[in-house]
N, C-alpha and C positions, 0 to 999 in steps of 0.2 A: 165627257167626264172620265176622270179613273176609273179604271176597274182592276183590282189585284185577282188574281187567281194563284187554286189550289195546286199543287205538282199532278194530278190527275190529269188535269187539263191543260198542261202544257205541250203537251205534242201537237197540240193544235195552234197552239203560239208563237210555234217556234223556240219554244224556252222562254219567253219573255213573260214575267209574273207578272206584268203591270200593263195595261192596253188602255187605249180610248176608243170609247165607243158613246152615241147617241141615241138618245131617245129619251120620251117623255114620260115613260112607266118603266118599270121592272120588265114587263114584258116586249115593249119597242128596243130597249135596250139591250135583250139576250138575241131580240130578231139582228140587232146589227151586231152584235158580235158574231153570229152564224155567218151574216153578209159576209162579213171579212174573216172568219174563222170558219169556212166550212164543216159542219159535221159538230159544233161543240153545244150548239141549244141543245141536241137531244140529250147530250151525257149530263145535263143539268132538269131536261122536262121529259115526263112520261108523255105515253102516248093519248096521254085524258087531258093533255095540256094544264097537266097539275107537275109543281116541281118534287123532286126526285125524292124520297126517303132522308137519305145521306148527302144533299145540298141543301145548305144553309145561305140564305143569301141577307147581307145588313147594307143597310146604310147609314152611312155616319155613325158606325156602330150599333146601329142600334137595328135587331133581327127585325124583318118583313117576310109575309107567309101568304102575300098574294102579288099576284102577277100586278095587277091592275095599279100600284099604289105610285103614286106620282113620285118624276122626280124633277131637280133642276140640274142647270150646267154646273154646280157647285159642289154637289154630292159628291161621295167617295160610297163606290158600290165595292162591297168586298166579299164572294165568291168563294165558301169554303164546303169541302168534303170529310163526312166523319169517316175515321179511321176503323177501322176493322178489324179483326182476327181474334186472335186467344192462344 
């Protein structure tokens, strides 16, 4: 399925905002993007295997707030990071 990501996480993409990846939760899904993005599950999951403060993750627009929540090959997972500073 798509997945779009934030500019935070594109060093791990290669610059590429838009990836596919599989899997049947929220969570099998962030496992295969690690698979083929080394190193990018953790800048989205702490170490309690809960997601990050400042990642937001939806599907089909619409926000999800647990790893567990099923998906299909049809979904659009969209990956974003709040902005910071002052």
């Amino acid at each position: 399925m798509k997945v779009a990501l934030p500019s935070p996480l594109l060093e791990y993409t290669r610059g590429q905002r838009e990836v596919e990846a599989e899997g049947d939760t929220l969570d099998a899904l962030l496992c295969d993007l690690d698979r083929r993005y080394p190193g990018i599950r953790f800048r989205m999951i702490d170490e309690q295997g809960r997601i990050r403060a400042h990642i937001k993750l939806f599907v089909d627009k619409v926000i999800q707030r647990e790893l567990s929540f099923s998906l299909t090959n049809k979904d659009v997972v969209d990956i974003v990071a709040a902005l910071s500073g002052g």
